[in-house]
N, C-alpha and C positions, 0 to 999 in steps of 0.2 A: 279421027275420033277413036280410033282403037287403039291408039295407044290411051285411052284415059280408063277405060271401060277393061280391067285384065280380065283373062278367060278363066272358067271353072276349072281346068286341067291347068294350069297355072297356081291357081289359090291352091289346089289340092299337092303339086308336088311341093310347092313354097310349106305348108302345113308340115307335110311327112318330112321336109328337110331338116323343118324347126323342130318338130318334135323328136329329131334320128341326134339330131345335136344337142337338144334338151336334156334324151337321155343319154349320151353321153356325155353333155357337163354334169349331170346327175347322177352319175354312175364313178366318172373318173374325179371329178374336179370338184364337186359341191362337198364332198364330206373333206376333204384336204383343207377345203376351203374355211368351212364349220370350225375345224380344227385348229387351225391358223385361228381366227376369232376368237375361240372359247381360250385358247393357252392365252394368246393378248388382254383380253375379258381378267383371266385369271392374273396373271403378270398386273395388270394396272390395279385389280383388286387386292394385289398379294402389295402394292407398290404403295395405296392407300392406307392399308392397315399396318404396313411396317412405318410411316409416315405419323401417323395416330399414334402408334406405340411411342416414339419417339419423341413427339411432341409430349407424350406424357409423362417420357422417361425426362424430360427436358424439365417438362413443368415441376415434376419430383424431385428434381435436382438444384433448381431452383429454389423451392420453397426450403430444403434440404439445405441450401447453401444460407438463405435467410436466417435460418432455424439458429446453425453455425454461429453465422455472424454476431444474432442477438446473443447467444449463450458467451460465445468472445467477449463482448462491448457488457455482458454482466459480469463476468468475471473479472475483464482488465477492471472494471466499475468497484468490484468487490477486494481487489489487491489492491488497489490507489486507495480505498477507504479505511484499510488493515492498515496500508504504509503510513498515512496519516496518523491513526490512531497510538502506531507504534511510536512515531516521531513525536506527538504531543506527552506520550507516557514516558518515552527518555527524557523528554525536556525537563515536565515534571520530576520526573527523578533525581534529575542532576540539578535541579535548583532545590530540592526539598537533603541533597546531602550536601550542596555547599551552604543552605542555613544551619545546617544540623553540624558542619564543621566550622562556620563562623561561630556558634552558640558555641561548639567545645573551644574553640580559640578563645572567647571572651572568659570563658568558664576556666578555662587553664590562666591567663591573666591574671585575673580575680584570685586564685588559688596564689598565685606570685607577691599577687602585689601583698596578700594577706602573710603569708611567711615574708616578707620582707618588712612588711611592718610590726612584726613579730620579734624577726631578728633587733629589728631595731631599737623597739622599747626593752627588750633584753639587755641591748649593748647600753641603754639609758640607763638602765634597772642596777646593770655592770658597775658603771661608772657614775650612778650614785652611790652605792656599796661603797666602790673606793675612796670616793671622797667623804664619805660619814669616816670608813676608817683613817684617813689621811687627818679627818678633823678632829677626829675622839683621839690619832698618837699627838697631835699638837694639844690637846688639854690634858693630857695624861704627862706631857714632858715638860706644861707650865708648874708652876709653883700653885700646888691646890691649897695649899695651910693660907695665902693671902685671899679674903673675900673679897677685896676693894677690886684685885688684879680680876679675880673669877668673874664677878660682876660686870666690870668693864668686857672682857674677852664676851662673854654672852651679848649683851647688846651690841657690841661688835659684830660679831656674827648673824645677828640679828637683824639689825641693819644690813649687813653683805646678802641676807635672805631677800629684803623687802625690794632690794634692787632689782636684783636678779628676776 
């Protein structure tokens, strides 16, 4: 039974051993030790907030990258609606100068046909001239002293009128 029961000289050097070691883990090895902790402490704090920062510089970069995008997808948005606008204003254009060139085509026709039919009551005009005088040297070279013959020649002629 004595071994269950330890003796007071026992518990006393066990005490001063623990405490002779106590203060020397407290003396040599607890503040190394503090040290070691508090740098790791710091390290995973330093590790957290560079982590944060990141995530925000992340989330910035993001929104940043969206920002981009929408301002892109306005712009390609706003050059497709210029290019259209451009493309229905040429069209417009090129149909408003080929009426404007079919108008002077029909306009210059017009002007043609009018001097050609100009010319041509001239060349009528011509060539009734000629023939009054072709018809006035034939009564001028008949016998004008006979009425009977004048008379006949006029209804003659008269007649070649009514035909014609």
């Amino acid at each position: 039974m004595d071994l269950i029961i330890p003796s007071s000289g026992l518990i006393f050097w066990q005490l001063i051993g623990f405490l002779g070691l106590f203060f020397i883990l407290v003396k040599f090895a607890w503040k190394p030790m503090l040290a070691a902790l508090e740098e790791r402490e710091g390290s995973i704090d330093n590790a957290l907030k560079a982590a944060e920062q990141a995530r925000n510089e992340m989330a910035n970069l993001k929104a940043e990258n969206e920002k981009l995008l929408a301002d892109a997808r306005v712009e390609r948005d706003t050059i497709l609606t210029q290019a259209q606008q451009a493309s229905k204003r040429m069209i417009e254009e090129a149909k408003e100068e080929a009426t404007k060139q079919g108008a002077q085509m029909i306009e210059n026709a017009k002007i043609v046909i009018e001097n050609e039919k100009k010319a041509a009551l001239t060349e009528v005009k011509n060539q009734v001239a000629v023939l009054t005088i072709e018809v006035t040297e034939k009564l001028l070279r008949k016998n004008l002293s006979d009425q009977a013959a004048q008379k006949e020649l006029v209804d003659e002629f008269v007649k070649d009128l009514k035909l014609n």
